[in-house]
C-alpha positions, 0 to 999 in steps of 0.5 A: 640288377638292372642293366644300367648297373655294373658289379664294378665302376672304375672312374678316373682322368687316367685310362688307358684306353685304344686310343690313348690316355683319357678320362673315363668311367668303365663298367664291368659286368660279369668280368667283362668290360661292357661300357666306356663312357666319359668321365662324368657320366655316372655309371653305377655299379656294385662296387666304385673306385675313383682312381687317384690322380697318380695312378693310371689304369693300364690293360693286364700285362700278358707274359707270353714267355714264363717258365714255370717248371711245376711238376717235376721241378717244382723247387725251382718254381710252381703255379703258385708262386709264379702266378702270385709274381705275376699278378703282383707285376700287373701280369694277369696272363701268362704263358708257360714253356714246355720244358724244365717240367718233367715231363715236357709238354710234348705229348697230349698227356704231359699236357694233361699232367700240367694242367692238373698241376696248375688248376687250383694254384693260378692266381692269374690265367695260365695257357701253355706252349706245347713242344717241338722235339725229335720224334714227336712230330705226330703229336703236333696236331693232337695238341694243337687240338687241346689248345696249346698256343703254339710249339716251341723248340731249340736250335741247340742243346735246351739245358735240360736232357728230357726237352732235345734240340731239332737240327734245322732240317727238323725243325722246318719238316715241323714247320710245314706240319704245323702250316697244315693247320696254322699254328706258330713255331717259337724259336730258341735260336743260338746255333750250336756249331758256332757255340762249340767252336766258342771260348769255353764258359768256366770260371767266374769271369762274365766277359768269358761267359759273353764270349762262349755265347757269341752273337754269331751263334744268334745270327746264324741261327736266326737266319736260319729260322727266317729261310725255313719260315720262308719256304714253309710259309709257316708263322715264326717267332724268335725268342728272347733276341739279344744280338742286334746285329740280327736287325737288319736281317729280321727287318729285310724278313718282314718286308718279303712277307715272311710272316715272322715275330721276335721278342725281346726281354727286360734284362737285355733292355735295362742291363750291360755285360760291362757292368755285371761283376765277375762271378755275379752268376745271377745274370747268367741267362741264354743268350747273354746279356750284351753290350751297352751299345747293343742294348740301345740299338735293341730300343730302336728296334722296338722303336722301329716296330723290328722288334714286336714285344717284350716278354720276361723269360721268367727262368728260375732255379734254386739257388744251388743251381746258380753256383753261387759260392763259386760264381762259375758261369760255365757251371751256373744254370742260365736264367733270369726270374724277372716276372714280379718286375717287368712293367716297372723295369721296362717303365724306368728305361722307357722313360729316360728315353721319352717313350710314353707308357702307352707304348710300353703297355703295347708291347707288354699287353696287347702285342704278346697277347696277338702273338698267341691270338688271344682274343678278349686280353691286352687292351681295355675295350668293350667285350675284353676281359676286366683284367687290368692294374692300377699302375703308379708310375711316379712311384719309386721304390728298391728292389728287396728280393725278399719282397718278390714272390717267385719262389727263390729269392734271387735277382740280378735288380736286388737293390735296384731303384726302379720307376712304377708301382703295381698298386692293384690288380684285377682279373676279371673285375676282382681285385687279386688278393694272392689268398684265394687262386682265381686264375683259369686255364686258357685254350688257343681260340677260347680266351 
């Protein structure tokens, strides 16, 4: 093959390159985006694909916040069926939590167990968290040096016994630990005082659920993570924000230097607790979905750059776990499985609010993927992996739960109209077919 030859060329008026939307031809050598001419150039490759004219070629999403549960509770979800979810969303990297496998990802082999259980089922690449609970500080480092992108811990009761919260005291002696060789702490940051003293949960009234999970709870223990990182001087990040209220304080942070991240997710973005039906147990997740007007001020503080990333919290459960014959929020595991969904969720609100998909995609792709410093993902640019999606975002279409690929069919979008279509995705310059798994493990400093 000679040099002037790519194994693929992708033409078209729309790619999304660093600095925009343009017209371009790239060249894919090896899984690898080895040239970026203007359209018109003539590339040649093995393979040629000219884009149709809706359709816009947009960076692989990177998912930075993915339960899996594979193994120990793999009939809540697995590598498979997550991934192949993944992948039909136009994610081509995720993340998995260290919890709700058993066992956690605490230790360096319970890493290992992980590992072998997603090697030949990723149909997307797959890096992993490791944990942070009482009594594993010394395992920190060992799986710092295994790859995990971080350590992810809570700041309350985590909803499952063999993953323990670390009171705040805990976690900042963590944090100095992890500063020593520069990792992150992920936060899950509800106080568990203020929940305690909160309105109980049970019955099937969402209202009551909103209460029993105030945003004081969120506050307080955001607050908290912001004074520890302080004094640590360790990167935080906090997970999953739902209370706006935490903005201000999370901007003042920032502007002090703490170096401090936050995510947000796409059900506190397209979905109001004043329009969740009593007993509707799959919006259930922690902390809760808000207010209407919570929500539009969590879009400006995206807007504001408060906010750094969107990432799903893909949490599923069998569908016994949901109470769904009760509605029991108090009894209902919390979780949302969103993961097939992202892009075109977060596209549909976007657009109503004149955000261009350009930004939508940063905070999908390149922003999650610089959170866990990941070097060759989130962005189309010369020396990244040909990992990308061939994104229609006229398209309409209704979500059918039976559609969705992750492994029980329920969702709090089942028969909703959403905005964007996944037409295809690539991994490396080869088009995911969801037959034959091609995803690799990734290691911190090595993808």
């Amino acid at each position: 093959m000679s040099e002037q030859t790519f194994d693929l060329v992708i033409r078209g008026e729309r790619i999304m390159t660093t600095a925009g939307i343009a017209s371009r031809e790239i060249g894919v050598r090896d899984g690898v985006i080895v040239a970026m001419e203007p359209l018109g150039n003539g590339l040649d490759g093995a393979q040629i694909i000219e884009l149709a004219p809706d359709e816009t070629l947009i960076p692989g999403l990177v998912d930075s916040h993915v339960h899996v549960n594979e193994p120990g509770r793999t009939e809540w979800e697995g590598f498979a069926s997550a991934t192949k979810a993944a992948a039909a969303g136009g994610v081509t990297t995720i993340i998995d939590m260290p919890l709700n496998s058993i066992p956690p990802t605490v230790n360096v082999d319970a890493l290992a167990q992980k590992r072998a259980a997603a090697e030949t089922q990723a149909f997307v690449d797959v890096g992993f968290w490791g944990g942070a609970i009482p009594g594993n500080k010394a395992d920190l480092r060992p799986l710092h040096d295994e790859g995990v992108f971080g350590f992810k811990c809570f700041l309350l009761h985590s909803g499952v016994d063999e993953f323990p919260h670390l009171e705040a005291d805990e976690m900042e002696d963590d944090m100095a630990e992890l500063k020593t060789f520069d990792s992150l702490m992920i936060v899950h940051a509800e106080d568990s005082r203020s929940i305690d003293r909160a309105p109980s949960a049970e019955g099937d009234q969402y209202s009551r659920f909103l209460a029993s999970r105030p945003r004081g709870a969120e506050n307080v223990a955001i607050a908290e993570v912001i004074e520890r990182a302080r004094w640590t001087g360790t990167r935080a990040h906090i997970l999953h924000l739902s209370s706006s209220d935490a903005l201000p304080m999370i901007a003042s942070a920032k502007r002090d230097g703490v170096h401090l991240t936050v995510e947000t997710c796409p059900h506190y973005l397209t979905l109001l607790s004043e329009e969740i039906p009593n007993g509707a147990t799959a919006f259930k997740c922690c902390p809760p979905i808000r207010e209407a007007s919570n929500r539009e001020l969590l879009w400006q503080g995206l807007q504001d750059g408060i906010i750094d990333c969107i990432v799903s919290d893909h949490s599923p459960s069998t569908l016994d776990l949901k109470d769904l014959e009760n509605g029991d929020f108090g009894v209902a595991w919390g979780g949302v499985s969103s993961l097939q969904l992202g892009l075109s969720l977060i596209w549909s609100e976007a657009r109503k609010r004149d955000i261009p998909l350009e930004q939508v995609v940063e905070w999908m792709s390149a922003r999650p993927a610089a959170l866990a410093r990941l070097q060759r993902k989130g962005q189309l640019a010369l020396g990244y992996d040909a990992d990308f999606s061939i994104f229609a975002a006229d398209d309409t279409f209704v979500v059918d739960v039976a559609k969705l690929h992750h492994k029980n069919p329920i969702s709090p979008y089942a028969g909703k109209a959403l905005s964007g279509v996944v037409r295809s995705t690539y991994l490396r310059g080869e088009v995911l077919d969801l037959e034959k798994p091609t995803g690799r493990l990734i290691r911190r400093g090595a993808a």
